[in-house]
ROVOMI-760678 format. One record per residue: residue in one letter; residue number from 1; x, y, z of N, C-alpha, C in turn. Coordinates in steps of 0.2 Angstrom, whole numbers. Example, Ala and Ser with C-alpha at 12.3 -4.5 7.8 and 13.67 -1.06 7.14 Angstrom:
2
a  1  66  -28  39  62  -22  39  66  -16  39;
s  2  64  -11  35  68  -5  36  64  0  39;
END
This chain:
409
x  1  584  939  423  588  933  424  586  929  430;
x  2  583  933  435  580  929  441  575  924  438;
x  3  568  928  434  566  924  431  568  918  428;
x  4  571  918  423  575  911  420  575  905  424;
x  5  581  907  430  584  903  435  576  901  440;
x  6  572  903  438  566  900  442  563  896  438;
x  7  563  897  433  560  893  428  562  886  427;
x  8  569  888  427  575  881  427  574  876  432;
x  9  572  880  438  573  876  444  566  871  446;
x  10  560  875  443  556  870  441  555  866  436;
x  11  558  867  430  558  861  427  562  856  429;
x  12  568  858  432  572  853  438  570  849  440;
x  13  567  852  445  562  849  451  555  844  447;
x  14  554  847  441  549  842  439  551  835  435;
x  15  557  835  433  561  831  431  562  826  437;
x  16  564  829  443  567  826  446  563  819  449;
x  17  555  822  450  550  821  452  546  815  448;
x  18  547  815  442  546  813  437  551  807  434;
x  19  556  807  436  561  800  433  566  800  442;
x  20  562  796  446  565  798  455  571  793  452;
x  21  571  788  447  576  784  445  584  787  444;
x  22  584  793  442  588  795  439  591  799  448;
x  23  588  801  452  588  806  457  593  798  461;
x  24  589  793  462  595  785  465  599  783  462;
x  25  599  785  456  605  782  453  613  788  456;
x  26  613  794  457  614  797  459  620  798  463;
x  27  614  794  468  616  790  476  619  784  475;
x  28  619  782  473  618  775  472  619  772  466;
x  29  624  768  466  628  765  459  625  755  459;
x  30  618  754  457  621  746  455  625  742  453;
x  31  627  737  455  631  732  453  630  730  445;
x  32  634  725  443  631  724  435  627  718  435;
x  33  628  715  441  626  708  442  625  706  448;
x  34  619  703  450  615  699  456  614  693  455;
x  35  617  688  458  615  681  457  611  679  462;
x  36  607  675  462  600  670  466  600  663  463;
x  37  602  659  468  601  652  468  595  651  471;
x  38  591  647  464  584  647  465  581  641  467;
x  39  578  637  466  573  631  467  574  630  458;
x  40  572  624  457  572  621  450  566  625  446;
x  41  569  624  440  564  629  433  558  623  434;
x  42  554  628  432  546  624  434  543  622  441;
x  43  548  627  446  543  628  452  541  634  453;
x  44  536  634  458  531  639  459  536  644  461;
x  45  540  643  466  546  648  469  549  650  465;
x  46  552  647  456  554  648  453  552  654  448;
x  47  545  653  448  541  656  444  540  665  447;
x  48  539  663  453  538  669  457  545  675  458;
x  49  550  669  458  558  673  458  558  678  452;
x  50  558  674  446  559  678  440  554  683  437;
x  51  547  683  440  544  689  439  547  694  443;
x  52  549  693  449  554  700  452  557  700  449;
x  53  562  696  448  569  698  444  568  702  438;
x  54  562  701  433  565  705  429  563  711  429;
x  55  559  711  434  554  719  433  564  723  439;
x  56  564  719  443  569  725  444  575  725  443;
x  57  579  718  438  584  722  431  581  726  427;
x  58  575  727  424  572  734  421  573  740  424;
x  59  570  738  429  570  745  434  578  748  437;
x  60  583  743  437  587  744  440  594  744  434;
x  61  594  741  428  598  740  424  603  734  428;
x  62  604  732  431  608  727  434  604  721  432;
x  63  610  717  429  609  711  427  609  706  433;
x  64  601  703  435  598  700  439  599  691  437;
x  65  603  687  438  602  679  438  600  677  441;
x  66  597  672  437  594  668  440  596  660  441;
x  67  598  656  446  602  650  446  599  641  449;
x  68  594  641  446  590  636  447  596  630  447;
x  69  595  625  455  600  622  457  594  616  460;
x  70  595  609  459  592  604  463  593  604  470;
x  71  602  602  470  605  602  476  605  608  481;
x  72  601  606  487  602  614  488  608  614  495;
x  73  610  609  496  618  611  498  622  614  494;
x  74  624  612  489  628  614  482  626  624  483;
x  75  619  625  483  616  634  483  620  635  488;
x  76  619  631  494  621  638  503  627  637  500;
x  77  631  632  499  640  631  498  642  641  495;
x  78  638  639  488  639  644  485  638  649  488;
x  79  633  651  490  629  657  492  636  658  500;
x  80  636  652  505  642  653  509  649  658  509;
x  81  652  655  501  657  656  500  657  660  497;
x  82  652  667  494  652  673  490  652  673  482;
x  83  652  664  479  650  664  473  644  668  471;
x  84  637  666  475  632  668  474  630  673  479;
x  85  626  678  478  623  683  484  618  682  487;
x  86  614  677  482  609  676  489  604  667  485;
x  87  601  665  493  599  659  490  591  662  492;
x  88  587  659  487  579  659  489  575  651  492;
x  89  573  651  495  570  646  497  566  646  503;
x  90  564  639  507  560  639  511  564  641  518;
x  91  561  645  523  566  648  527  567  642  532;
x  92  560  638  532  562  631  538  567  627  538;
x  93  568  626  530  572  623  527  580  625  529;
x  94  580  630  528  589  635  528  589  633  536;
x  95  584  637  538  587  636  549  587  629  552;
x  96  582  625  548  582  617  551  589  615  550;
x  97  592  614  544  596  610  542  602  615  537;
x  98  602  620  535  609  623  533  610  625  540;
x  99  607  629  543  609  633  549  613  629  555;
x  100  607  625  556  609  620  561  613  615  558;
x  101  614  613  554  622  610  551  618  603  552;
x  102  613  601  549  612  593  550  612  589  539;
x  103  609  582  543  612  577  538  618  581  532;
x  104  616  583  524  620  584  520  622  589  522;
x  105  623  595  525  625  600  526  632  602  532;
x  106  632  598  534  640  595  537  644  593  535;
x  107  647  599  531  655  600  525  659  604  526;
x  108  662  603  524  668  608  525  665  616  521;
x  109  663  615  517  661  623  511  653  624  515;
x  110  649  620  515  641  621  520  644  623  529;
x  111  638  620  529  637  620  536  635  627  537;
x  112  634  630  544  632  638  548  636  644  546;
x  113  633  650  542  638  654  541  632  658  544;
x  114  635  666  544  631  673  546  626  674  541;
x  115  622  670  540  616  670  534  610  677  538;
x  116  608  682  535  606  687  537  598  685  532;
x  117  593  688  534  586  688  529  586  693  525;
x  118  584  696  517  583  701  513  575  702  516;
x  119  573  698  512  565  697  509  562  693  509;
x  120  555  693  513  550  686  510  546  688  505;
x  121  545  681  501  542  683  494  536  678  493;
x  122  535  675  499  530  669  499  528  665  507;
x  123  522  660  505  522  659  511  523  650  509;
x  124  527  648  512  527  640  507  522  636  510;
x  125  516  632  506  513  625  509  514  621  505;
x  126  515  616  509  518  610  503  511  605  508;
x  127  508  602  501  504  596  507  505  591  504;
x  128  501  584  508  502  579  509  496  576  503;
x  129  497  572  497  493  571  490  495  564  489;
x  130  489  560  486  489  555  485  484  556  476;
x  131  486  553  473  481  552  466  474  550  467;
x  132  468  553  464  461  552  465  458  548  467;
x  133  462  543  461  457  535  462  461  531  469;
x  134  465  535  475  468  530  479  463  528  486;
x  135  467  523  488  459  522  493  463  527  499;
x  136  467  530  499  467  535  504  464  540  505;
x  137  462  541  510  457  546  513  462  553  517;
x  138  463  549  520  466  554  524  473  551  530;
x  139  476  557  531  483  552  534  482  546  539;
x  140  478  546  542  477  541  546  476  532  541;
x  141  475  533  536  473  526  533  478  524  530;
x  142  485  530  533  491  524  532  494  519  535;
x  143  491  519  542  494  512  544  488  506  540;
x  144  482  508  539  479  504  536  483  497  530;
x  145  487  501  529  490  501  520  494  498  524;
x  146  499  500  527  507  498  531  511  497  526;
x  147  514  492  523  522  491  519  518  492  512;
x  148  510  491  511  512  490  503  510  500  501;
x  149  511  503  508  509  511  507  516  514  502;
x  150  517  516  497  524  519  494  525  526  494;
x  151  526  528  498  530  535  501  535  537  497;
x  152  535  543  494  539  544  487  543  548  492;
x  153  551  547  490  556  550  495  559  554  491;
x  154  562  561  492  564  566  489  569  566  493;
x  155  575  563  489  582  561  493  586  569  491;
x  156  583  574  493  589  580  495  588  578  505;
x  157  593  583  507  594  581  514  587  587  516;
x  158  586  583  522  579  584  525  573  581  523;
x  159  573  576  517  568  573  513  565  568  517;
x  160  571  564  521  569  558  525  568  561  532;
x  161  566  567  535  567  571  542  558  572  540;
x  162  555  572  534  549  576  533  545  569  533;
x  163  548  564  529  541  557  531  542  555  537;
x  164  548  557  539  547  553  548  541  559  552;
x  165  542  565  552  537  568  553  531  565  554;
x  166  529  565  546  522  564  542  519  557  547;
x  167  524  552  548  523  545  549  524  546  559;
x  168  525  551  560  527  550  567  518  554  571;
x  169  519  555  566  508  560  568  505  555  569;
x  170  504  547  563  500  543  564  504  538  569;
x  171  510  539  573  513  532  577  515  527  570;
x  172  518  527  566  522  526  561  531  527  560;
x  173  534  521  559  542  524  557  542  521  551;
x  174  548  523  548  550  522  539  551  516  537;
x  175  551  510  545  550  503  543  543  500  540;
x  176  537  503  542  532  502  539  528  503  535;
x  177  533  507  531  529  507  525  535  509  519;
x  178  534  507  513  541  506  509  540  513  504;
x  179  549  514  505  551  520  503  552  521  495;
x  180  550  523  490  553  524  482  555  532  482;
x  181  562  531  479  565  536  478  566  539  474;
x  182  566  547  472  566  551  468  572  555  469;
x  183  573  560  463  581  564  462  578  570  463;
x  184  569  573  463  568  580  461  559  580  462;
x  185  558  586  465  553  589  469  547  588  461;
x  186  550  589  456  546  588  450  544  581  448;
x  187  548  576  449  548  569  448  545  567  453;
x  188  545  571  460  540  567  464  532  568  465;
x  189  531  574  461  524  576  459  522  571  454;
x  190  527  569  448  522  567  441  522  560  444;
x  191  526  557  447  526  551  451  518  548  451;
x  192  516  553  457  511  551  461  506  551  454;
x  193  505  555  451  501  556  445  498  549  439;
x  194  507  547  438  508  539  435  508  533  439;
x  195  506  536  445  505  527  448  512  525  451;
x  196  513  528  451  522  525  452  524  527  461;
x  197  519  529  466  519  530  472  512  532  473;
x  198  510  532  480  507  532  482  504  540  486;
x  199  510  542  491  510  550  492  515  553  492;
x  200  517  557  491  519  564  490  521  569  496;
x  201  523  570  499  523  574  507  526  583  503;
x  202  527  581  498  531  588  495  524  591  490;
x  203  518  592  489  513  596  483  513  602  487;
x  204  513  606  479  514  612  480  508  616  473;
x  205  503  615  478  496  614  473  497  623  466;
x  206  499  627  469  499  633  462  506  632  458;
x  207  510  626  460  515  625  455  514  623  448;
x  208  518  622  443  515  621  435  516  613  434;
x  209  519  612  438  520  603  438  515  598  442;
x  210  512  604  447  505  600  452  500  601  447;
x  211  498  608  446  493  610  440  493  603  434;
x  212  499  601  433  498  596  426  497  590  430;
x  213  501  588  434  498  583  437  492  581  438;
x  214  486  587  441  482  588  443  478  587  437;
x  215  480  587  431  475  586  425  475  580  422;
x  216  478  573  425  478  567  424  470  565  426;
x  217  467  559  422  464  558  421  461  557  428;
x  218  464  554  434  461  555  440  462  559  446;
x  219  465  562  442  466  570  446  470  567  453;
x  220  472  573  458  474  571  463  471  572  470;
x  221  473  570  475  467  570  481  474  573  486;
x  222  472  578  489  476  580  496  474  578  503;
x  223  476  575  507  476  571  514  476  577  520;
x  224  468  578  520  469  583  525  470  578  533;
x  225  475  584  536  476  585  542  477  590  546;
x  226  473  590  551  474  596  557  475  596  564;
x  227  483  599  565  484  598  571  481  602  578;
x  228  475  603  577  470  608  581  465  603  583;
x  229  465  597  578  463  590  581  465  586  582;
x  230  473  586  583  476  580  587  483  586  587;
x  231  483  589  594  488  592  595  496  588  596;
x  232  493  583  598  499  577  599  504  575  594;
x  233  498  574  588  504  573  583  506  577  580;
x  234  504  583  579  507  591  577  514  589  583;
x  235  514  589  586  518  589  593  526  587  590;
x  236  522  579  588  526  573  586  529  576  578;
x  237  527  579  574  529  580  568  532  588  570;
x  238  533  592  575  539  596  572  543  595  577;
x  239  543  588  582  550  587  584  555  586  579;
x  240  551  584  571  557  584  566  558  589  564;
x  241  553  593  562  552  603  558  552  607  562;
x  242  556  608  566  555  613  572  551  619  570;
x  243  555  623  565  554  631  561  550  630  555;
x  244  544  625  558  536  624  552  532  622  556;
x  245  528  627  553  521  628  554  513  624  550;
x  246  510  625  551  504  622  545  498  628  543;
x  247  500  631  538  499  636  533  494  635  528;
x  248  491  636  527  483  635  521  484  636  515;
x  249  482  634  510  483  634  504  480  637  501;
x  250  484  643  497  484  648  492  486  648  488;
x  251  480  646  483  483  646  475  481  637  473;
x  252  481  637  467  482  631  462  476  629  465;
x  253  473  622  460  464  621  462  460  623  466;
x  254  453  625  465  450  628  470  449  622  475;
x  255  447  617  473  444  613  479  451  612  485;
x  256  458  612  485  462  611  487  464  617  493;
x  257  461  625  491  461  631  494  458  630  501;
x  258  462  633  506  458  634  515  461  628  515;
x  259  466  620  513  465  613  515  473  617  519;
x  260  472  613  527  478  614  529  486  610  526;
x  261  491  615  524  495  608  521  502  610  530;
x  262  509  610  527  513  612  532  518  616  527;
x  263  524  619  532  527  623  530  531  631  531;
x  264  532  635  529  535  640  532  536  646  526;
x  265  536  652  529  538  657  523  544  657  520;
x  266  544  658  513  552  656  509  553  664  508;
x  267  562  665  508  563  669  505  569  670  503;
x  268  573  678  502  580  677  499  583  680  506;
x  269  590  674  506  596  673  510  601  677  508;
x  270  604  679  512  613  682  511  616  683  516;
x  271  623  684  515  629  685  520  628  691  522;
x  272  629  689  528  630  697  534  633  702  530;
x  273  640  698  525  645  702  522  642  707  516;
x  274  634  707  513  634  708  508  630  716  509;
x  275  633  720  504  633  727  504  627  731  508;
x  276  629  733  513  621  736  516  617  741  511;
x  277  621  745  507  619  751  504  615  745  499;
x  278  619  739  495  615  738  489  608  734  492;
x  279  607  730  499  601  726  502  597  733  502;
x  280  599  739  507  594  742  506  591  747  502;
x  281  593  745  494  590  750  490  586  743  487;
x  282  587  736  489  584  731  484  575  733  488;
x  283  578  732  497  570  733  499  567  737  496;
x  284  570  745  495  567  752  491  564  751  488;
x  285  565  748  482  565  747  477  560  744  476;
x  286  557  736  480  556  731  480  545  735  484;
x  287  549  740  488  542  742  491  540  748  486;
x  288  544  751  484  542  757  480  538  757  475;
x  289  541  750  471  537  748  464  531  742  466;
x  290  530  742  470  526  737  473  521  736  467;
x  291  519  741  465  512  742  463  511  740  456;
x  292  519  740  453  521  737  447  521  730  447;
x  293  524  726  453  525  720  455  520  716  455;
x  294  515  720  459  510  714  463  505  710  459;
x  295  505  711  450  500  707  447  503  703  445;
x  296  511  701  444  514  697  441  512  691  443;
x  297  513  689  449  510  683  452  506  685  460;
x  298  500  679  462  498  681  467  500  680  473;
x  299  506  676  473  510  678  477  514  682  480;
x  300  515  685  475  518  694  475  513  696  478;
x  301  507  699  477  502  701  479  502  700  485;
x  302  501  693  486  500  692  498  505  692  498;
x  303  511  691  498  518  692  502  525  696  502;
x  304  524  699  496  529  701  494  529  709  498;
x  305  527  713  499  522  721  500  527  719  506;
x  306  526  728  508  529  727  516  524  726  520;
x  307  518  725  522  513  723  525  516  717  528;
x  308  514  714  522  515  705  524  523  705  527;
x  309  528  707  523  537  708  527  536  708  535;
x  310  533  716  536  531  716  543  529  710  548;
x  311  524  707  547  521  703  548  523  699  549;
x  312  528  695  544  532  688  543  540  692  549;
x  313  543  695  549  548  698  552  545  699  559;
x  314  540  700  560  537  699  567  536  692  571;
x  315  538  687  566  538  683  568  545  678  567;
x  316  547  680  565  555  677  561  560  675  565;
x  317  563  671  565  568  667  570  576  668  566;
x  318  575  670  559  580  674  555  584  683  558;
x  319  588  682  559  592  690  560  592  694  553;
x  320  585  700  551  587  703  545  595  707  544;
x  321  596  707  537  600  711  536  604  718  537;
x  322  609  722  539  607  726  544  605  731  535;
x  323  603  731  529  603  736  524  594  734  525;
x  324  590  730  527  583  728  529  584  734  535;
x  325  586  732  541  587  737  546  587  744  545;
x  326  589  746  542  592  753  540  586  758  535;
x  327  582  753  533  578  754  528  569  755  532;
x  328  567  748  537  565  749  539  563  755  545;
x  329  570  756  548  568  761  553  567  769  549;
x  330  571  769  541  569  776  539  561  778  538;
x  331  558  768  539  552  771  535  547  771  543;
x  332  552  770  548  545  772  554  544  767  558;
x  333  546  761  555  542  752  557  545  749  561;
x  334  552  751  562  556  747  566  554  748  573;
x  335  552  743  577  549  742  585  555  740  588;
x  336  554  742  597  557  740  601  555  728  601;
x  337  549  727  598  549  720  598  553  718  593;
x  338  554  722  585  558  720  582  565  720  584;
x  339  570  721  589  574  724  590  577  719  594;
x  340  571  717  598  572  712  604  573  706  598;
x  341  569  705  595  570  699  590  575  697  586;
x  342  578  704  584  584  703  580  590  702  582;
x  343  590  706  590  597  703  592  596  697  597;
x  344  591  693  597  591  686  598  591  680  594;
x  345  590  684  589  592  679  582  599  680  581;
x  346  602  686  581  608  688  581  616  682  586;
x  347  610  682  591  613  678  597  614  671  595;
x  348  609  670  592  608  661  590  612  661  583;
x  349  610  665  577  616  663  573  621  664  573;
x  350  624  666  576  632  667  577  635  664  582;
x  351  631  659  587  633  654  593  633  650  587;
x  352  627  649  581  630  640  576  635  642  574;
x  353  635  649  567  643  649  563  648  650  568;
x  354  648  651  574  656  653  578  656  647  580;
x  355  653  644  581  654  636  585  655  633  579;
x  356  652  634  573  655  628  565  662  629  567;
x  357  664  635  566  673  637  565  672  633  569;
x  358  675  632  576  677  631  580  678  622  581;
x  359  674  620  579  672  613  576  678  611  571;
x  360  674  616  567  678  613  560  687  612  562;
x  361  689  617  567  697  619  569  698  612  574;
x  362  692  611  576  697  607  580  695  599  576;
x  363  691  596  573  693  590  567  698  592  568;
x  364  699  596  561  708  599  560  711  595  562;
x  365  712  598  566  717  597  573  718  589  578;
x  366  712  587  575  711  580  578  711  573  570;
x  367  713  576  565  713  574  560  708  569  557;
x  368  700  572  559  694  567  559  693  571  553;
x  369  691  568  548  686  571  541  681  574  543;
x  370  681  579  537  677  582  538  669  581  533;
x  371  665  574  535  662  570  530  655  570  531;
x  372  650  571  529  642  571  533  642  562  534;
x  373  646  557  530  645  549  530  651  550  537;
x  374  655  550  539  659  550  546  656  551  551;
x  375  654  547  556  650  547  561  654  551  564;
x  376  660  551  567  665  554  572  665  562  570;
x  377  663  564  566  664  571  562  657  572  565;
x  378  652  570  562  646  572  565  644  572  572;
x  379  649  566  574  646  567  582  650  573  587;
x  380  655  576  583  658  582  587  654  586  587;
x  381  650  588  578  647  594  579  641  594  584;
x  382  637  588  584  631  588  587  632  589  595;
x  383  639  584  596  641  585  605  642  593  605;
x  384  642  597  600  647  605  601  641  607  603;
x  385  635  609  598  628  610  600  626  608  607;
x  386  625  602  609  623  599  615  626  602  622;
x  387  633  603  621  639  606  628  637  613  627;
x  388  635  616  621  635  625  623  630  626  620;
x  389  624  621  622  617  623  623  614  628  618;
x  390  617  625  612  616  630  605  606  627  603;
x  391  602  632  605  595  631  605  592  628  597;
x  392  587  625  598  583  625  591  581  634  587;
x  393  581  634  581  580  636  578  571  636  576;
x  394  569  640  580  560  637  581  557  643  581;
x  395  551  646  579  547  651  580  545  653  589;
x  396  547  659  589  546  660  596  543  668  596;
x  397  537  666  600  533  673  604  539  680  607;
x  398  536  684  607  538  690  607  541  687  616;
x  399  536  688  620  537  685  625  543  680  629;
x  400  543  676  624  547  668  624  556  673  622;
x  401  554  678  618  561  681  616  565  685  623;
x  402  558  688  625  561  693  630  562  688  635;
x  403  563  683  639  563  677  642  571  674  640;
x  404  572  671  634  576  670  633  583  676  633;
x  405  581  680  630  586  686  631  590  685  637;
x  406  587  685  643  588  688  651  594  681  653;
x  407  592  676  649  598  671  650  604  669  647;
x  408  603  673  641  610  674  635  616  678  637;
x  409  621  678  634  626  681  636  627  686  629;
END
């Protein structure tokens, strides 16, 4: 009998070993459904979402959606209010302008909420592209051009924050040179393609919409620039981007690869409120199968892995989630620099969402609308910033944390 029950036990054990799915399922009960408000169908983001997604509804049996959305105030809203669990996007994007509550994100349903980080799944560069045959050379030969230059504007909030940028490096404002406007990151690629503008501040060269672009009969040219050669106007363009950087291009035409574009790591967002057990089984899950993941796209490959996570979260200005936290410390990683990091992001996001309430209570209470077009509604929130010395939302040195730390409360 002894025998048997040893025999049993390793078949057990070999079972066990052999389906570890079944051993987490266990522990661990998935939801039936995940929602992800994405970037629009036919971006690279897009692209890159739905290979994860499916491999781990396969892997996890949870039905994983996916919610490609133009407007991406309409995502935080939702994502805010617990419609959706999580937004994916450009992280400079989420802390510049949902974080900090500026242009369309000053509503009553948006604005600053305890948005926590999951996962980065990419490193964004978006560069600055003009069509082949144009006599543009490089950013500088836009004042050449002056008013007849056409600047394709990509009228989501921050669109008009990224040509002032772009125009503030060469000593340029929006007066001189004229604006055409667009409804969609996709239209403002084929734009430049069809002659219908000039440049483009948004290509995102391994997209499926750049790639087609790019096979017009005169193909497209990217406007190199480098602020290691005029640190000044680096200077001058993230007075608008605070939480962007300029990141090199990976992926989509060869000859476009190593060209410096701008930008920041994307990834997935959620409410402090969302399940610690279920964020930390998605990392598990996310690093365990890595090995399945990484050929889907090669994005996945550089970014997705815990390497590069480490890496990017070493440098993050995002407060992870605590089911991230929970996860990394079982596997050994979590640093006293991590640590510092996180409850100084901790500090800053919860001075904008305590200070949004706060805001929003007193409108209220002072019966100002609550309107992004109401100047008097936005000049509360910006005066509320400015009085309680609510900091930029910017990349900061290990050093610059422990610094700041010693004068927070």
């Amino acid at each position: 009998m002894k025998g048997k029950r040893s025999v049993w036990a390793i078949v057990l054990g070999l079972a066990f070993l052999l389906c570890p799915s079944a051993g987490q399922a266990a522990d661990f009960q998935w939801p039936k459904m995940l929602t992800i408000a994405t970037p629009a169908m036919g971006s690279n983001s897009y692209n890159i979402d739905l290979a994860w997604a499916n491999k781990l509804e396969e892997g996890t049996g949870m039905k994983v959606r996916l919610l490609p959305e133009e407007s991406t105030s309409a995502k935080w809203a939702n994502v805010k209010s617990g419609r959706f669990d999580m937004i994916q996007d450009t992280m400079g994007y989420i802390a510049g302008w949902m974080m900090e509550g500026k242009e369309g994100f000053q509503t009553q349903q948006g604005g600053p909420f305890k948005a926590r980080l999951f996962w980065v799944n990419q490193d964004y560069c978006f560069v600055i592209f003009t069509r082949g045959d144009s006599q543009l050379k490089s950013i500088y030969d836009i004042p050449k051009m002056g008013k007849s230059c056409r600047i394709i504007h990509w009228t989501v909030p921050a669109g008009i924050d990224i040509i002032k940028a772009l125009l503030a490096w060469v000593n340029l404002t929006v007066n001189d040179v004229t604006l055409v406007e667009t409804g969609s990151y996709v239209a403002s690629t084929k734009m430049i393609a069809e002659g219908k503008g000039d440049i483009s501040v948004f290509g995102v060269p391994p997209s499926s919409v750049f790639m087609e672009a790019f096979a017009n009969p005169d193909k497209l040219r990217v406007l190199p620039f480098d602020p290691d050669k005029n640190p000044e106007g680096a200077k001058k363009f993230r007075q608008y981007l605070a939480a962007y950087g300029f990141p090199k291009v990976v992926g989509g035409p060869q000859e476009f690869q190593g060209v410096t574009g701008w930008g920041s790591p994307g990834g997935f967002v959620c409410r402090a409120e969302m399940d610690t057990e279920l964020v930390y089984n998605m990392a598990k899950w996310t690093v365990d199968n890595f090995d399945k993941i990484k050929d889907l796209h090669p994005f996945i490959k550089a970014y997705q892995g815990l390497e590069s996570n480490l890496k990017f979260f070493s440098e993050q200005y995002f407060p992870l989630h605590d089911g991230v936290v929970k996860y990394l410390k079982e596997k050994g990683v979590w640093s006293e620099a991590f640590e510092k990091r996180q409850q100084y992001n901790l500090k800053v996001f919860n001075g904008y969402s305590e200070g949004y309430k706060k805001t929003l209570a007193a409108a209220q209470s002072k019966n100002i609308p609550i309107d992004p077009g109401n100047a008097q509604w936005v000049d509360l929130w910006e005066n509320y910033k400015k009085e309680n010395k609510l900091p930029r939302i910017t990349v900061l040195t290990d050093k610059e944390i422990e610094e700041a730390l010693k004068t927070m409360k």
